[in-house]
C-alpha positions in Angstrom: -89.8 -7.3 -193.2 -91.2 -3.7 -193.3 -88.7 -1.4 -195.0 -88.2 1.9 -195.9 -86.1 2.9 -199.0 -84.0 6.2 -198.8 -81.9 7.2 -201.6 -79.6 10.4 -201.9 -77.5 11.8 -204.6 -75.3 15.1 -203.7 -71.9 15.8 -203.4 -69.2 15.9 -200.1 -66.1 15.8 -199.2 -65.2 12.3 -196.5 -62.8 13.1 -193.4 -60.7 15.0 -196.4 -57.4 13.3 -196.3 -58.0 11.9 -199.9 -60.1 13.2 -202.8 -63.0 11.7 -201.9 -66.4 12.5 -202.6 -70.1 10.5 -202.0 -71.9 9.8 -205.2 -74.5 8.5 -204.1 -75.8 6.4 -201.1 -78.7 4.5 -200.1 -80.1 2.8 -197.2 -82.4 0.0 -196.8 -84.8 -0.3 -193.5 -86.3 -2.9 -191.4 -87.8 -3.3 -188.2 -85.7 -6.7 -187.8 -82.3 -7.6 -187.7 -81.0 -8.1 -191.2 -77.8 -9.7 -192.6 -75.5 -8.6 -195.8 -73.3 -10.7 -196.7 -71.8 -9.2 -200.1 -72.5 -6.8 -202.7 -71.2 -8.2 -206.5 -70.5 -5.8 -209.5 -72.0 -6.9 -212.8 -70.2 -6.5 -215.6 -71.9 -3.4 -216.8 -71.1 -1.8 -213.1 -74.3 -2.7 -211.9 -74.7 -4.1 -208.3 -76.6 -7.1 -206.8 -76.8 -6.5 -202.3 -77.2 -9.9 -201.0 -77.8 -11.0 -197.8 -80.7 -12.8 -195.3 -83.9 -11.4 -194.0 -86.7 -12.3 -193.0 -90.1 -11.1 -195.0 -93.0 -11.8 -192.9 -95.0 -8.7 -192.5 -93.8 -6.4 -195.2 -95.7 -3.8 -197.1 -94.7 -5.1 -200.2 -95.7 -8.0 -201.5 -95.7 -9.8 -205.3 -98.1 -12.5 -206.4 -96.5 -15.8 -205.1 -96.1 -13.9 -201.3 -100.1 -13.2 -201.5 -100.5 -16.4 -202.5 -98.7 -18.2 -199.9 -100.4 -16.4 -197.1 -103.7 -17.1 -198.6 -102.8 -20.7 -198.2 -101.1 -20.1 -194.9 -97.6 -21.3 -195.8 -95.9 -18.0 -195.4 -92.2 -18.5 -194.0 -91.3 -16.7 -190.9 -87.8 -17.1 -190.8 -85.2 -15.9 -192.7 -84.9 -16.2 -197.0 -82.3 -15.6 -199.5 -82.9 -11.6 -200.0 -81.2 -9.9 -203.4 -81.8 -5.9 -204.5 -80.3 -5.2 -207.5 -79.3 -1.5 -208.2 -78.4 0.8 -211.4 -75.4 2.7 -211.3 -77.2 5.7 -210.1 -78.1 3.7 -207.0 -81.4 2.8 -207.9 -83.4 -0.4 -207.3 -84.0 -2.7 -210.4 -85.6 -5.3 -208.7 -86.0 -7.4 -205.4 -86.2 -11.2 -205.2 -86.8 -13.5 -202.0 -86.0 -17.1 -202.0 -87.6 -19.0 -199.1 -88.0 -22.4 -197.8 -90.4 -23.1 -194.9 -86.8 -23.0 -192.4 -84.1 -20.6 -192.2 -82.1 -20.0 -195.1 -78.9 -17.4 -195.0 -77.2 -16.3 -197.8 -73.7 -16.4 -197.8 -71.8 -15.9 -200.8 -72.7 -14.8 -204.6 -70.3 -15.2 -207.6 -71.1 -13.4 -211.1 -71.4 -16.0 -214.1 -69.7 -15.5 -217.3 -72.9 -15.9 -219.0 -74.6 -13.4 -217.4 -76.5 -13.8 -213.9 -74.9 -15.3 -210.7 -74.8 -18.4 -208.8 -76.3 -17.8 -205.5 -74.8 -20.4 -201.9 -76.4 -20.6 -198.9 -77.0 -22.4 -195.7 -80.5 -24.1 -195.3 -82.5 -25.8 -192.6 -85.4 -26.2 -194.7 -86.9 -29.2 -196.2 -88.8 -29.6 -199.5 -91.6 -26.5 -200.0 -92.2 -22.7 -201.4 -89.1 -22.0 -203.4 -86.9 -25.2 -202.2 -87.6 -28.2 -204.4 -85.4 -30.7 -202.9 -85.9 -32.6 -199.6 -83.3 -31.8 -196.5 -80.3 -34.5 -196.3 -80.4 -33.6 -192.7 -79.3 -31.4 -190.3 -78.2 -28.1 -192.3 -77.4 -28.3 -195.8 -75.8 -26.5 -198.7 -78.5 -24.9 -201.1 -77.3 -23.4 -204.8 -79.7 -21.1 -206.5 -78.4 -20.3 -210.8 -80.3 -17.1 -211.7 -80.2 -15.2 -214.7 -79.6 -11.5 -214.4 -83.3 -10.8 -214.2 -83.1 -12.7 -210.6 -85.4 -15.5 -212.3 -84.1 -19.1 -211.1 -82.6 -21.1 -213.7 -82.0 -24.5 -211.6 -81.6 -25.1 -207.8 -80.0 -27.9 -206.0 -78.9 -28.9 -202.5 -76.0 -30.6 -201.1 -75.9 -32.3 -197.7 -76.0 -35.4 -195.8 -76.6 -36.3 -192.4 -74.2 -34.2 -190.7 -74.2 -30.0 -190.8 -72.9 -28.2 -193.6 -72.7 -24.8 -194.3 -71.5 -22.3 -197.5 -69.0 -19.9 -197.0 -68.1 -19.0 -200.6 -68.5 -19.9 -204.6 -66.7 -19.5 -207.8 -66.8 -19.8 -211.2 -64.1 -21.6 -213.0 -62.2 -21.3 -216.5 -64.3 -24.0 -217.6 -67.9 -22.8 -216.6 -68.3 -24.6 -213.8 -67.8 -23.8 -210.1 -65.9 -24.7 -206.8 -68.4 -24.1 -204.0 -66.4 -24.2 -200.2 -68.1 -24.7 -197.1 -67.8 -26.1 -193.7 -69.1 -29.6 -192.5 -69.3 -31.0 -188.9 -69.2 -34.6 -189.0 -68.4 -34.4 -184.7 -71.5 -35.9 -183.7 -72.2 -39.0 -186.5 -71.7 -43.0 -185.5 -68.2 -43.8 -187.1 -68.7 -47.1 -189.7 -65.1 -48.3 -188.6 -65.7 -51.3 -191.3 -66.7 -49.0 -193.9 -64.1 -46.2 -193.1 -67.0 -43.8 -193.4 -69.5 -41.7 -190.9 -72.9 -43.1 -191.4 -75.0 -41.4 -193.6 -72.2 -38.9 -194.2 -71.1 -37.1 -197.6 -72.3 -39.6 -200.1 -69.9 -40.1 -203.0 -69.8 -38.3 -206.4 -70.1 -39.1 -209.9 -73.2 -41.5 -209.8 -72.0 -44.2 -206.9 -75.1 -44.7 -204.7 -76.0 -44.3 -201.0 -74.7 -42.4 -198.5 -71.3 -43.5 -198.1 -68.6 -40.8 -197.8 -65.7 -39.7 -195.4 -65.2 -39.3 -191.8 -64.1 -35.7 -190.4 -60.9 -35.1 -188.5 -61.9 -33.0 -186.0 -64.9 -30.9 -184.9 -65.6 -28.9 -188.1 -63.5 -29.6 -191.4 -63.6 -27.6 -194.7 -65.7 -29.1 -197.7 -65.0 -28.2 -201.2 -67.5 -29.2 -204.3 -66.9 -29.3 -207.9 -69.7 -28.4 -210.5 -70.3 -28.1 -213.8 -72.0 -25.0 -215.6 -75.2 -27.1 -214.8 -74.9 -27.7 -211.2 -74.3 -31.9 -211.6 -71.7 -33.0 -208.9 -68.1 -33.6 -210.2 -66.5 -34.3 -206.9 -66.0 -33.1 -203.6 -62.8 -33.1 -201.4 -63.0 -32.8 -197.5 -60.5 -31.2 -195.6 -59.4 -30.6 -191.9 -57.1 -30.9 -188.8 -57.4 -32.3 -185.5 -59.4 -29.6 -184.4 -62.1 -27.1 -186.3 -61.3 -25.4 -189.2 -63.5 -23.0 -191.1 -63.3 -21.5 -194.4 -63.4 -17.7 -194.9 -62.8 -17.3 -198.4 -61.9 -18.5 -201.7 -60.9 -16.9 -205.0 -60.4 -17.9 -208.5 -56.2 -18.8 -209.9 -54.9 -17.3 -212.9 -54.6 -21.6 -213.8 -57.6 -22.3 -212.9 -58.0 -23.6 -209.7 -58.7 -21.9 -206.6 -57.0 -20.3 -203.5 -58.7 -21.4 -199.9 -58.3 -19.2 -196.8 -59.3 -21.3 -193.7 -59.2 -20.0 -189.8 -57.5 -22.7 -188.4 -57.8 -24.0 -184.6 -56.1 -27.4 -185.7 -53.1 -29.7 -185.2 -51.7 -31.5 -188.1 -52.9 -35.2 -188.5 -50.2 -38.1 -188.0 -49.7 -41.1 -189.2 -50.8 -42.2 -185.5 -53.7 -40.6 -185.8 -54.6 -42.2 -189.2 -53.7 -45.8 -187.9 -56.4 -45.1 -184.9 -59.0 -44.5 -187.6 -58.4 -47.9 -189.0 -58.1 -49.8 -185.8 -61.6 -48.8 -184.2 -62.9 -52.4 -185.5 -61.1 -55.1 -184.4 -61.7 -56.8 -187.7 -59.7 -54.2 -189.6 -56.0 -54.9 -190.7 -53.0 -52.6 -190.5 -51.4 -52.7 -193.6 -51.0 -50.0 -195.5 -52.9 -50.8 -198.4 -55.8 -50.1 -195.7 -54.6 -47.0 -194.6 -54.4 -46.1 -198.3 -57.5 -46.8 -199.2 -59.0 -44.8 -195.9 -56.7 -42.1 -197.4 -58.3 -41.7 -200.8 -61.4 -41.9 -198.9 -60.6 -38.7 -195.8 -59.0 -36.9 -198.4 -57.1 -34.2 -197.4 -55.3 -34.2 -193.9 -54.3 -31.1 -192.9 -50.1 -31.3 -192.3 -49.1 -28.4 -191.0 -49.5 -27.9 -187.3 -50.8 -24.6 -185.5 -48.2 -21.8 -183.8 -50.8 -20.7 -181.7 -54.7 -20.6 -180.7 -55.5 -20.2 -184.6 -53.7 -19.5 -187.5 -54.2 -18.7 -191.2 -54.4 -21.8 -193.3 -53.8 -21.5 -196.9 -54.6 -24.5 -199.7 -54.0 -24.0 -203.3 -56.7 -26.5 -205.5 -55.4 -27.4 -208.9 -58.6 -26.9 -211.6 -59.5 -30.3 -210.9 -59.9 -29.9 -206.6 -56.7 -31.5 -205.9 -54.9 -30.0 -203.3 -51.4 -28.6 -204.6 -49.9 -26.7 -201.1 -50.9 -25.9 -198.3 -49.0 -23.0 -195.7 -49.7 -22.1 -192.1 -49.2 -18.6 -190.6 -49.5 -17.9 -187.2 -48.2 -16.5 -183.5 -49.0 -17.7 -180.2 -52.8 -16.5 -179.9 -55.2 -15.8 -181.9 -55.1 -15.1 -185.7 -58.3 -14.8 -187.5 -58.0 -15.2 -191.5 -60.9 -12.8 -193.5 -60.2 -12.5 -196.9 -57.6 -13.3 -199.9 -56.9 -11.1 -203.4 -54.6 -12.2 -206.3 -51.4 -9.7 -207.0 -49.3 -9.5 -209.8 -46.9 -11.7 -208.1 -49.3 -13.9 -206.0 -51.7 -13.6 -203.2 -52.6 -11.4 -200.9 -53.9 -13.1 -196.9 -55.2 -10.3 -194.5 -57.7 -11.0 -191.4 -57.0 -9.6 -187.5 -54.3 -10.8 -185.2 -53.8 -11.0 -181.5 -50.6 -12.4 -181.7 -47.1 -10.9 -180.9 -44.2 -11.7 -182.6 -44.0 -15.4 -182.4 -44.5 -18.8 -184.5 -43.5 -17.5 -188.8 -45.4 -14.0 -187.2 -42.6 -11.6 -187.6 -44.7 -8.6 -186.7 -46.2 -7.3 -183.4 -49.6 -5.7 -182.3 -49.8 -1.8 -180.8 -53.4 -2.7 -179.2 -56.1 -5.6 -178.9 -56.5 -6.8 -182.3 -54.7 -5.5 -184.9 -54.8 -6.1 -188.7 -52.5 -8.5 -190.4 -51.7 -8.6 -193.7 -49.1 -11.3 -195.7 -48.3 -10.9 -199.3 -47.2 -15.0 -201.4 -46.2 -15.6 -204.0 -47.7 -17.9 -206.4 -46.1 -21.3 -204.4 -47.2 -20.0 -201.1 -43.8 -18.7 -200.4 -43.9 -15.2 -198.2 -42.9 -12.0 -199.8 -44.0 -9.3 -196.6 -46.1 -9.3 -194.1 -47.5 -6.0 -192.6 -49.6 -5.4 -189.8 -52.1 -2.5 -189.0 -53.9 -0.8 -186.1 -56.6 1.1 -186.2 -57.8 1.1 -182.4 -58.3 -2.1 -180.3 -60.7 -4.2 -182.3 -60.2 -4.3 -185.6 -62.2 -6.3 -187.9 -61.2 -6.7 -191.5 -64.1 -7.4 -194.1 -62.6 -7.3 -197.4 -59.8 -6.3 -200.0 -59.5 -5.2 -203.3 -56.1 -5.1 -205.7 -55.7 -2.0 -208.0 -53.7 -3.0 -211.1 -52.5 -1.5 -214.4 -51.7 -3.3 -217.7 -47.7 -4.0 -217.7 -46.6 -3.4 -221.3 -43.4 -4.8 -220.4 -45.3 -8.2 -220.3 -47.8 -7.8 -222.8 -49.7 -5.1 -221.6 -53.4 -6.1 -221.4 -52.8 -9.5 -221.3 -50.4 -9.0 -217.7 -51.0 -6.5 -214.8 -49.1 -5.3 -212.4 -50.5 -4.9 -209.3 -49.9 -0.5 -208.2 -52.3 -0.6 -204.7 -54.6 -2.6 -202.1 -57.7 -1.0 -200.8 -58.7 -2.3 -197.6 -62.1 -2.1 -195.5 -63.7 -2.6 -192.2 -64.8 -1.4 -189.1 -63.5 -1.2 -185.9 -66.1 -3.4 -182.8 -66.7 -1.5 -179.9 -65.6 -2.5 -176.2 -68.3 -1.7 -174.1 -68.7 2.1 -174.5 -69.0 3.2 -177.9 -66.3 5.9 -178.9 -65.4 7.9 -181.4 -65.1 6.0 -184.6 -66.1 2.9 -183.0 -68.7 1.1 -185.4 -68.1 3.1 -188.3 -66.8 2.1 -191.7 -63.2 2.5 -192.6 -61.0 2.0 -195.7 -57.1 1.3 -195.6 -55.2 2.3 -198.5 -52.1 0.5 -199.1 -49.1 0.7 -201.6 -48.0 -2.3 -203.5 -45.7 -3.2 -200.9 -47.9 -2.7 -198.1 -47.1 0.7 -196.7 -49.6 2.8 -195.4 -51.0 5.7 -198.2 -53.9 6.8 -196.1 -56.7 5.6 -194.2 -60.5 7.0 -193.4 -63.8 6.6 -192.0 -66.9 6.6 -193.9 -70.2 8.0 -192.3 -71.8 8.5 -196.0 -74.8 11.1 -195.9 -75.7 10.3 -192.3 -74.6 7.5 -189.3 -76.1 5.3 -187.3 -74.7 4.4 -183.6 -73.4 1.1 -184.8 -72.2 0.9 -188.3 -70.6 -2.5 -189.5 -69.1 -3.0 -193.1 -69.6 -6.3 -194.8 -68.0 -5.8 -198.2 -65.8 -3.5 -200.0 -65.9 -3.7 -203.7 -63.4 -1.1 -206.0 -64.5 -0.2 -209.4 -63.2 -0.2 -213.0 -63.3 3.4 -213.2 -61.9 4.3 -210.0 -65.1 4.5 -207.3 -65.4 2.5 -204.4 -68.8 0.9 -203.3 -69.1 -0.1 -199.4 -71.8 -2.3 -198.2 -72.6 -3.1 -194.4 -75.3 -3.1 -191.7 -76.6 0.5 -189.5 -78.3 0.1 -186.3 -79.5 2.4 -183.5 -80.6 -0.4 -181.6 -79.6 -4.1 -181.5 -81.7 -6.5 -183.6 -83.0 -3.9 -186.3 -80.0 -3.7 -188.5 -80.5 -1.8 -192.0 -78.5 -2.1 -194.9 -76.4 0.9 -195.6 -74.5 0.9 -199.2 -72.3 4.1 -200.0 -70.6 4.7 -203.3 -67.6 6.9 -203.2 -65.5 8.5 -205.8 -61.9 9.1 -205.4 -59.5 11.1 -207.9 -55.8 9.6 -206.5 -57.2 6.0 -206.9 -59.2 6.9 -210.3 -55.3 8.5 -211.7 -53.5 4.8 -210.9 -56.3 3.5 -212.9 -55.5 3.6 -216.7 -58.7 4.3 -219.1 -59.4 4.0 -222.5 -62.0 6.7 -223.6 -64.2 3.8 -225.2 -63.8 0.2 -224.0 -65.9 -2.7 -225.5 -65.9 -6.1 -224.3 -66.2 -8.7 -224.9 -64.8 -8.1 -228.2 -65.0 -9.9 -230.7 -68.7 -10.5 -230.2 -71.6 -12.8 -230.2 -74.9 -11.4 -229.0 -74.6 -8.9 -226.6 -71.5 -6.1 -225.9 -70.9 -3.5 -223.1 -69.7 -0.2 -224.0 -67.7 1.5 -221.6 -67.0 5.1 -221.6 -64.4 6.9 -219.7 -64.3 10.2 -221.8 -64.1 13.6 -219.8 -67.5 15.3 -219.7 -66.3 18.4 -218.5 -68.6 20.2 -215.8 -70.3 16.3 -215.1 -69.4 12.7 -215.5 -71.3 9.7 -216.6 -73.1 7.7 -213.7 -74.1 11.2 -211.7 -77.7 10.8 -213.3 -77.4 14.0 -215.6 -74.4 13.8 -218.0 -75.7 12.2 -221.0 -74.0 10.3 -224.2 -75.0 8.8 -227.7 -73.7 5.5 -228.3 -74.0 5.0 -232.8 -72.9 1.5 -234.4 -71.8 2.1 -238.0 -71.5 -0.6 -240.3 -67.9 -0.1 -242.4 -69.6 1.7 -245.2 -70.4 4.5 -242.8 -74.4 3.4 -242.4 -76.0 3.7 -239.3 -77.8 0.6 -237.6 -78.6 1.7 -234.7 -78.1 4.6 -231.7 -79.0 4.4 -228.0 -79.1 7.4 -225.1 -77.6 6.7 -222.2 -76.3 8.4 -218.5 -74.4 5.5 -218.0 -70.8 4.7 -217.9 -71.3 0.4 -218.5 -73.7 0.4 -221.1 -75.3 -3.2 -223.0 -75.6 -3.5 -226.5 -77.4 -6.1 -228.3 -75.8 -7.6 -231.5 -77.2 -10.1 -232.3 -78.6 -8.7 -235.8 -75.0 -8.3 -237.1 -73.6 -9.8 -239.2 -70.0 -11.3 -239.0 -67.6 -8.4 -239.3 -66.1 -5.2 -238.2 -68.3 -2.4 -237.2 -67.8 1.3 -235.9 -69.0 2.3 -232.4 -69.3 6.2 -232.0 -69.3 8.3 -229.1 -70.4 11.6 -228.3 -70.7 13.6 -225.1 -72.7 16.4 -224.2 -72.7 17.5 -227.9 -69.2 18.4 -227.6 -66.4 15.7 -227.4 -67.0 12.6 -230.3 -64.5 8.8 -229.4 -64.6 6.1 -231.7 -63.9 2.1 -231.6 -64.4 -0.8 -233.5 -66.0 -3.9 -232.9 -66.0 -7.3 -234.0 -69.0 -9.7 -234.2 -68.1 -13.0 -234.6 
């Protein structure tokens, strides 16, 4: 991949209908078509850009790429690509990971002990960075770095049929739910076994390959980690029909939220007895359908209203499926993305549907968005739709939220705002605004606040956002693919400011967390700066740590507004963290090291 890196920091006003302003933006070049798939926020507000591309030919190269082409194993498809960027915008550091196939990228969570947990789709066998053979067909390949980008362990999960990764996160206890997609369509049904041959083998140290039989063309496949990638179990869900997974987030219990596009009927009782009565030699008594049961899993039980529909699943912290709702009109209704509330969950993706099925809204034009507000059982609170022009594509969502003091304050938030973000495909001729970033802002009941679209320093003729990611303090980070011509798409990130979103935010001048302590804290600054503001690359602090006596241990510049401290050479206590701003405005806080 040859690329070009271009990097601008200035100041300008977006479309005006908000206080918005570019901080920075920067674009990444190739001369092939690349994919992004997300863009992930560390914890000190630095960003990892993940997506697919493929490598061969680029300018740059590090030691193990000039070694493999020395030894002729270069891969020529497409690899696991990761830039990692300051909060000025600036690269860090780039990693590849490649087998000797095509592997995409799909999904990236942030880890709690620093670094992320990388899923992906691979048709690659054993070789250059993959150290595991191919089950067959595609398969499911987890890469745990540390926040370097160096691997920490690898592993793949698969079987004879196609799976995919859609999504990953990281649960209460470490570990991690990773959700894909799994076509078991086209594998021999074992009707004495009550499995698919050489399908998803079973977890927690059974042997072989036996594992469950899909319902329809395409079912949803969820696996449980621990914190060191060893298999806890997996749970396989799906209709008559296919069903995808789009997304997944994290439960304040625990568990985990699914959002599936469904294009599936409910599974009877009928349908279940058919499974069991494919050999002869099987029996019809319920104990057997039982025990096929705990083998299938999870049958989906609510039917479709229309072509698809939204299908929601709650997982307890332990996989188990706890609800399950459907949402839908009579045509098509495409889910995208979910977000946590105050009061429950937020579902948004595009709808062609008019008011039919639980839909209680209509469309103005082609596809509008569609947005539906649960609580925490799945039960509706509003839905809301949105139209932007006639093909509207909705790539992510973020929830703006305040501590409530009426609930414990830091501990409970109320949710004040949704940001939304997309772009809107063209229909044959490209026309104004077609192709072009947007944002959506929302208030906490859905209404309309404002809306824009981003062109950042400069535009491209077809510009396509893949992630929308809002900030602690207020900015906004977008992250998509710019083409002039199809098959060389660019990555394009923008990072926006915005004073009516940054005044719903409430700021401490000096936050530290995690507080109390162990080895490492991050010192966040929020203190007015006057003519400039920390993260523009000029405004400059001194961060002091006092020990209780009033002696100083140790001081650090920086022009950040996230900045890492290490701690490890204190000693149990309380400690003193001092800052000052441009020479003129002094905050204090204390910190606790364990």
């Amino acid at each position: 991949m040859n690329k070009i890196y271009s990097g601008a920091l200035f100041l300008c006003s977006v479309l005006g209908v908000s206080a918005q302003e570019v901080i920075w933006q920067k674009g990444i070049e190739s001369s092939t078509q690349d994919f992004l798939s997300q863009i992930t926020t560390t914890i000190d507000q630095q960003y990892l850009i993940t997506g697919s591309s493929i490598r061969a030919g680029s300018g740059k190269q590090d030691a193990r790429s000039t070694i493999r082409q020395a030894q002729g194993q270069q891969n020529n498809g497409y690899d696991y690509h990761l830039i990692k960027l300051d909060q000025q915008g600036k690269e860090i550091w780039e990693k590849y990971f490649s087998g000797q196939n095509h592997d995409f990228l799909s999904a990236t969570v942030n880890t709690q002990e620093g670094g992320f947990l990388l899923a992906g789709t691979t048709f690659s066998g054993k070789g250059l960075d993959k150290k595991d053979d191919s089950k067959g067909g595609s398969d499911i390949w987890l890469i745990r770095i540390n926040e370097f980008g160096d691997e920490l362990w690898q592993k793949t999960i698969g079987s004879a049929s196609d799976e995919e990764a859609r999504a990953v996160i990281q649960t209460t206890d470490m570990g991690f739910f990773v959700a894909g997609n799994v076509a078991f369509g086209s594998l021999p049904f074992d009707s004495a076994q009550g499995t698919a041959q050489g399908s998803l083998r079973k977890p927690q140290g059974t042997s072989g390959t036996q594992g469950t039989r899909g319902y329809g063309s395409k079912d949803v496949l969820v696996v449980r980690l621990d914190k060191n990638g060893k298999e806890l179990s997996q749970l396989v869900l799906g209709g008559k029909g296919l069903d995808e997974v789009e997304k997944m987030i994290p439960t304040k219990d625990g568990g985990a939220l699914l959002g599936v596009y469904s294009r599936s009927n409910a599974v009877t009782m009928n349908d279940k007895r058919s499974m069991m009565n494919d050999n002869p030699q099987n029996t019809n008594s319920n104990s057997g359908i039982n025990h096929q049961l705990s083998i299938i899993n999870h049958a989906k039980a609510s039917g479709n209203y229309g072509e698809g529909d939204y299908w929601i699943i709650k997982l307890s912290k332990d996989g188990k499926v706890e609800w399950e709702k459907n949402f839908g009109g009579k045509g098509d209704d495409h889910l995208r993305t979910l977000a946590l509330t105050s009061t429950g969950y937020l579902i948004g993706g595009e709808s062609r549907s008019e008011r039919s099925g639980n839909k209680t809204v209509g469309i103005e034009e082609g596809t509008d968005l569609w947005l539906i507000s649960l609580d925490e059982s799945g039960e509706e609170i509003w839905q809301k739709s949105y139209n932007f022009k006639k093909r509207d594509v909705l790539m992510g969502m973020s929830v703006i939220s305040t501590p409530n003091p009426s609930r414990g304050g830091e501990s409970t938030h109320l949710t004040k705002g949704i940001l939304l973000g997309g772009y809107t495909q063209a229909e044959g001729r490209i026309e104004s605004d077609d192709e072009t970033f947007w944002m959506l802002y929302l208030d906490q009941n859905g209404n309309e606040q404002w809306r824009k679209h981003v062109k950042g320093e400069s535009k491209k003729k077809e510009e396509r956002l893949s992630d929308i990611k809002l900030n602690r303090d207020g900015s906004i980070v977008l992250a998509g693919t710019s083409a002039e011509e199809l098959g060389k798409e660019n990555w394009k990130i923008v990072k926006l400011g915005d004073k009516l979103i940054d005044q719903l935010i409430e700021k401490q001048d000096i936050k530290i967390y995690p507080n109390p302590v162990s080895d490492y804290a991050y010192v966040e600054i929020n203190m007015d700066a006057g003519s400039g503001m920390l993260g523009d690359g000029k405004t400059e602090a001194d961060i002091t740590v006092y020990d209780m006596g009033g002696r100083q241990l140790q001081s650090v510049k920086t022009k950040n507004k996230v900045t890492k401290i290490n701690t490890q050479a204190l000693v149990q206590g309380a400690y003193l963290v001092s800052v000052k701003i441009n020479d003129n405005k002094t905050a204090n806080a204390k910190l606790i090291k364990k």
